[in-house]
C-alpha positions as CSV (number, residue, x, y, z in Angstrom):
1,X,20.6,63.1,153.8
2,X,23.6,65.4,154.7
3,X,23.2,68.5,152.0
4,X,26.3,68.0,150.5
5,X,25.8,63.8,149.6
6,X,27.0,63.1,146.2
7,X,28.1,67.1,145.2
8,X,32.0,65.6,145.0
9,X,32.6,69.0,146.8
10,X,31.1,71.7,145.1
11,X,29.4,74.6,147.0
12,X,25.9,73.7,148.1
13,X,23.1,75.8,149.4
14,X,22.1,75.5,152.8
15,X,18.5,74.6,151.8
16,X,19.4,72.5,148.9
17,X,18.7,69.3,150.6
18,X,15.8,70.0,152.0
19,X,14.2,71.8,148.6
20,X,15.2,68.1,146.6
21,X,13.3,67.0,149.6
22,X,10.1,68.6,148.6
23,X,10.3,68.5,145.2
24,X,10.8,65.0,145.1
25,X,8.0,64.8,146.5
26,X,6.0,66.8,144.3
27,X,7.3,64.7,141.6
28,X,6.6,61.4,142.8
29,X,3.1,62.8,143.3
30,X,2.4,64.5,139.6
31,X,4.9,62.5,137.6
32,X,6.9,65.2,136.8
33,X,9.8,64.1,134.3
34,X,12.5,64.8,135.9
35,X,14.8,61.5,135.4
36,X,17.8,59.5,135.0
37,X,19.7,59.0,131.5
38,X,18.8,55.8,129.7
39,X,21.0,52.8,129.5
40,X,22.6,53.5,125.8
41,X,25.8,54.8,126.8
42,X,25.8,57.7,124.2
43,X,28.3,60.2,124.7
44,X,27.5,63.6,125.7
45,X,28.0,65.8,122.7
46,X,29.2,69.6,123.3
47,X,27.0,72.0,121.6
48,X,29.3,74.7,122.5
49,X,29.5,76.6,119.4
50,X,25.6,76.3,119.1
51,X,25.6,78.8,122.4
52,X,28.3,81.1,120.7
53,X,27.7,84.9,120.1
54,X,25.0,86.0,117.6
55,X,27.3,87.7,115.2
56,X,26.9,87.3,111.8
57,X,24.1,84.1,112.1
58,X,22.8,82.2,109.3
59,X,19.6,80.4,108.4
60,X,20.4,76.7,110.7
61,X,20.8,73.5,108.3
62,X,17.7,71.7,107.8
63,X,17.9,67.8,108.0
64,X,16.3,66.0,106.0
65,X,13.1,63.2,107.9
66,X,14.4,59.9,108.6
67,X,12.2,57.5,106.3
68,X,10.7,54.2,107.4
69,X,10.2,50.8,106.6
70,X,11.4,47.5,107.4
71,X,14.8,47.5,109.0
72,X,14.8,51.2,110.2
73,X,14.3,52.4,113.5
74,X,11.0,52.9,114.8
75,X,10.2,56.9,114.9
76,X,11.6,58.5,118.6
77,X,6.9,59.5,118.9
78,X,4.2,58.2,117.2
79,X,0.6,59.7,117.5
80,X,-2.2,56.8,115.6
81,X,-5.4,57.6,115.4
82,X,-5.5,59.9,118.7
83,X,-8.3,62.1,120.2
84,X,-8.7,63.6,123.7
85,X,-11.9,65.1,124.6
86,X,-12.6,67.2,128.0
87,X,-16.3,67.4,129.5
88,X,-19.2,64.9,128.7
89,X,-22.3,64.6,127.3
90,X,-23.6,68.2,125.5
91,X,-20.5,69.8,127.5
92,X,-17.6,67.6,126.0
93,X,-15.4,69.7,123.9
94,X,-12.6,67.4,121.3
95,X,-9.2,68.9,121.3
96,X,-7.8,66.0,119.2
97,X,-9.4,64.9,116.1
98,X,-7.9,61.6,115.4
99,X,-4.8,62.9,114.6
100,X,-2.0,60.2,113.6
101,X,1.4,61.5,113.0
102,X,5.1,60.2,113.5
103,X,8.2,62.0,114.8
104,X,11.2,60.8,113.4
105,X,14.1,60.3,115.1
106,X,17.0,63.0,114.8
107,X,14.1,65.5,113.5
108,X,13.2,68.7,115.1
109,X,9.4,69.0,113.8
110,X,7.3,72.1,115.2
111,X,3.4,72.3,115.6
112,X,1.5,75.2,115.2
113,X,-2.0,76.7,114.7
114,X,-4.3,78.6,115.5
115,X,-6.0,79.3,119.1
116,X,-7.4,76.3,120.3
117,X,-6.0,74.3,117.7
118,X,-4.7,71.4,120.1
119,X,-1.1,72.1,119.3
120,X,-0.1,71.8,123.2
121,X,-2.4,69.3,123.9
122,X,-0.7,67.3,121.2
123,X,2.3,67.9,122.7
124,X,0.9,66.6,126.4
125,X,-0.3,63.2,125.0
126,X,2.7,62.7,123.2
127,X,4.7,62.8,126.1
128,X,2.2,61.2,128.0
129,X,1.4,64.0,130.4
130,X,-2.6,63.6,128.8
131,X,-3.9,60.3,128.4
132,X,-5.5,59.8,125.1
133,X,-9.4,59.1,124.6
134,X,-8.9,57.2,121.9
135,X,-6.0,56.0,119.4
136,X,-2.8,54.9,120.5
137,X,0.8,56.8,121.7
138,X,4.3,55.6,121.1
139,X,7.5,56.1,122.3
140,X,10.6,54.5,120.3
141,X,7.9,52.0,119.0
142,X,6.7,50.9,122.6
143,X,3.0,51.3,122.7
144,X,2.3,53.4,126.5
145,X,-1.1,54.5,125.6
146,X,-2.4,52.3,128.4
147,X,0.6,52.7,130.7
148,X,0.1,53.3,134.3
149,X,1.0,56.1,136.4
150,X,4.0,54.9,137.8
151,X,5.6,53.6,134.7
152,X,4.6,57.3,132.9
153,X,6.6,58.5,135.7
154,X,9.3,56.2,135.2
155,X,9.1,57.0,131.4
156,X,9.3,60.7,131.7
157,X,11.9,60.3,134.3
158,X,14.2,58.4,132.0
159,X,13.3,58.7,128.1
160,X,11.8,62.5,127.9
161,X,13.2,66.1,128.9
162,X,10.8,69.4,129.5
163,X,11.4,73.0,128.2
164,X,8.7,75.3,128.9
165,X,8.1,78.9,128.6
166,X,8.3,79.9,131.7
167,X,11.5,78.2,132.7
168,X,10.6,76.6,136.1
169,X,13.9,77.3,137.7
170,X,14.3,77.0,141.6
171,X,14.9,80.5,142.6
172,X,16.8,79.3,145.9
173,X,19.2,77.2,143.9
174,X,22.3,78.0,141.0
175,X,22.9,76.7,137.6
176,X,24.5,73.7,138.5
177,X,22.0,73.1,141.5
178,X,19.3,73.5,139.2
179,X,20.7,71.1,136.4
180,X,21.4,68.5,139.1
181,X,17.9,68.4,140.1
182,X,16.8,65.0,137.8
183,X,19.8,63.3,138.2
184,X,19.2,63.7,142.5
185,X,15.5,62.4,142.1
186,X,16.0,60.0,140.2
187,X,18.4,59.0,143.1
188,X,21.4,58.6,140.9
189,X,24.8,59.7,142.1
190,X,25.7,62.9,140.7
191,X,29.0,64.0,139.0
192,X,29.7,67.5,139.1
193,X,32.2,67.1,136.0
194,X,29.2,65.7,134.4
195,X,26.9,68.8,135.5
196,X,29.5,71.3,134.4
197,X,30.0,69.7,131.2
198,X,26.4,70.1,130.2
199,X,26.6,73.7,131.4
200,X,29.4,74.6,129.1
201,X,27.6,72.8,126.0
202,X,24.9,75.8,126.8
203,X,27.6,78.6,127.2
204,X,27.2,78.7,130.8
205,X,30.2,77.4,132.4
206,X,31.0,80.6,134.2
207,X,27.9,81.2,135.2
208,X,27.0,78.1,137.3
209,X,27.4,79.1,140.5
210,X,24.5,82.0,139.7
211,X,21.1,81.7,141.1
212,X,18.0,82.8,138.6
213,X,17.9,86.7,139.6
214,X,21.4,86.8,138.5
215,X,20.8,85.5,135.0
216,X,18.9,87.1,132.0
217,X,16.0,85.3,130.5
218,X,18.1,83.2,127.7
219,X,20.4,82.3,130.3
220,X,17.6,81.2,132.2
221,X,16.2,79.3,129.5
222,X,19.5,77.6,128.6
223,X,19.8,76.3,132.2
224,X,16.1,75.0,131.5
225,X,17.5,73.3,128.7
226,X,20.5,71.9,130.1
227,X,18.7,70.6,133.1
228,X,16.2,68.9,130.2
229,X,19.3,67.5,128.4
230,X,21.7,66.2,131.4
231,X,19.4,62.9,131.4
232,X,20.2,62.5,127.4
233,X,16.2,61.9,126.5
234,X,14.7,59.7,123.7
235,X,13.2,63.1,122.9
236,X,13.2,66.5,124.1
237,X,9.3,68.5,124.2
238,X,9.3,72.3,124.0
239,X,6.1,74.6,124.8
240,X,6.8,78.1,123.3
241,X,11.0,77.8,124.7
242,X,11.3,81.5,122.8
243,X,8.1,82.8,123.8
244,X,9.5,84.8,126.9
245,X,12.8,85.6,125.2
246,X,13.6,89.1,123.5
247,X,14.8,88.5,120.3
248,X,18.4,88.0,120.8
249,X,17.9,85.6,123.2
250,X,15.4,83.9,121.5
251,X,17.8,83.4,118.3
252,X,20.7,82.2,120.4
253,X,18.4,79.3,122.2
254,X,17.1,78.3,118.2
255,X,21.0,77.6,117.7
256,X,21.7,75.7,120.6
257,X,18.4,73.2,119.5
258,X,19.8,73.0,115.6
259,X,23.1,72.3,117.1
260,X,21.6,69.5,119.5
261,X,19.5,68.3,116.3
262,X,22.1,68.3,114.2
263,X,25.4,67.5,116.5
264,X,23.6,65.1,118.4
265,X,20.8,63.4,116.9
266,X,18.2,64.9,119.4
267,X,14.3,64.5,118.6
268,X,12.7,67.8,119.2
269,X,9.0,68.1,118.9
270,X,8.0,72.3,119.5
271,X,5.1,74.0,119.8
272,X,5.0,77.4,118.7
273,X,3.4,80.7,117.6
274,X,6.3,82.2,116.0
275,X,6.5,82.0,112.0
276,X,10.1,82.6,112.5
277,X,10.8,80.3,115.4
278,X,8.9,77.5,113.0
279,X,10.8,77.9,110.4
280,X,13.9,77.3,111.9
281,X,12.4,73.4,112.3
282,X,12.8,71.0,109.8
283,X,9.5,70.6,109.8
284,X,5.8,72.0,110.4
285,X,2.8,70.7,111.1
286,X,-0.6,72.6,111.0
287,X,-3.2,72.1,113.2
288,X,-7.0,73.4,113.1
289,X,-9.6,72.3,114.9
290,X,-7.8,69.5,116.3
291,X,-6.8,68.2,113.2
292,X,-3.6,68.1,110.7
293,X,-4.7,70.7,108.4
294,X,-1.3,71.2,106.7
295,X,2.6,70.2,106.6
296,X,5.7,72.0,105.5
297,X,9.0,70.9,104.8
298,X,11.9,73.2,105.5
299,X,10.1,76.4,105.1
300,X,10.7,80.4,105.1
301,X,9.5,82.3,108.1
302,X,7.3,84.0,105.5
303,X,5.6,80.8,103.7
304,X,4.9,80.0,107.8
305,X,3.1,82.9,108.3
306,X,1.1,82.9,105.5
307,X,0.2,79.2,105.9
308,X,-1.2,79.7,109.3
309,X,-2.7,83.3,108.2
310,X,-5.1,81.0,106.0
311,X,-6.1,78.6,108.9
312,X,-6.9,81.6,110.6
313,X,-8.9,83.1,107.9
């Protein structure tokens, strides 16, 4: 594969190729998400504005839970009856307590609780990266509790996107390299227009060309994001996206999800520690001891805080 195959003549990096190479690999192995878009032909919305300067910021817009019932879309994630135990016998240990919940589509919903609560390991068999124990796991109303590997793979390839704390950027690739990444293992042809478009609905048009050592930490993370959003997802999964931010940054990367919530219709289900980063949800859930302990609608930072103070009691 000549390093430049499918770039339509942007700059590439000597040891681009053979990097997709390996990390293809690597995917194919772990059943990393990294994926093509899926067939709906919905139009990429610019969340420019979103990525704008901090000045003068209010509290984002909360939108309000899609209901259901017959006739009405089945919810973007649906958790029924769900535990996941690790260990056996007198060693086995329950992180999930039968927990049934339901993400609505369009909804940004965040999960917190204490240590050890199961928040992320909520978040992992929801998108399929845990397999339950028991219970079942859906995804736009498909059932893929009992999915096989390769067709998780193909699922998180093509229906999910990935934002992490820690970024997982490819230090030896820029921006756009980096956001081109899914679209190249999923063996799709890529469009550089359609790589720089997602780059400017992040604020980071100008900055494509960079590699990760030239970019702060919420640039980072916005490339993250836009590399999670180029294969327009069913349903985008954060684990703490603010938690290596300073605060600036961290504020600036809460915009650009309300606008993608609210411009686009994107699904977000977050974990979090942050009172502050949960409240800018339109939703929390509560978890203790692998269970829902408590739900809030639209909440202050404050009323956060002191819900999860009392778990932690």
């Amino acid at each position: 594969m000549a390093a430049s195959a499918g770039l339509q003549g942007w700059a590439v990096h000597p040891g681009y190729a053979a990097v997709c190479r390996l990390v293809w690999t690597v995917a194919d192995r772990r059943g990393v998400g990294f994926a093509q878009p899926p067939a709906r032909g919905r139009a990429l919305v610019t969340w420019r504005a979103a990525a704008g300067g901090m000045g003068g910021m209010t509290a984002p817009q909360h939108t309000e839970a899609v209901p259901r019932g017959p006739g009405l879309s089945a919810p973007a994630v649906e958790l029924r009856g769900v535990s996941r135990d690790y260990g056996s016998g007198q060693a086995r240990v329950r992180a999930l307590d039968d927990v049934s919940i339901a993400f609505a589509a369009g909804t940004w919903t965040a999960v917190m609780g204490p240590s050890g609560s199961g928040k992320s390991t909520l978040l992992h068999c929801a998108a399929g990266l845990e397999r339950a124990s028991a219970g079942q796991v859906l995804l736009s109303g498909e059932d893929i509790t009992a999915a096989g590997e390769q067709e998780l793979t193909e699922l998180r390839r093509g229906r999910m996107g990935f934002v992490f704390q820690s970024f997982n950027l490819i230090g030896s690739l820029t921006a756009e390299q980096n956001v081109t990444l899914p679209l190249r293992l999923a063996r799709r042809r890529v469009s550089g227009s359609q790589v720089r478009e997602v780059l400017a609905s992040v604020g980071l048009e100008d900055r494509r060309r960079h590699r990760p050592r030239e970019l702060s930490g919420g640039q980072q993370q916005r490339v993250a994001i836009a590399r999670a959003m180029v294969t327009r997802p069913a349903v985008l999964f954060a684990d703490e996206p603010t938690g290596a931010l300073d605060s600036a940054s961290a504020r600036q990367v809460l915009r650009l999800l309300r606008g993608m919530v609210a411009e686009a219709g994107q699904t977000i289900v977050m974990v979090t520690h942050d009172p502050a980063v949960a409240a800018s949800a339109d939703s929390v859930v509560f978890l203790s001891d692998g269970r829902i302990a408590d739900r809030a609608t639209a909440p202050s930072a404050h009323e956060v805080a002191e819900r999860l103070a009392r778990l932690e009691a």
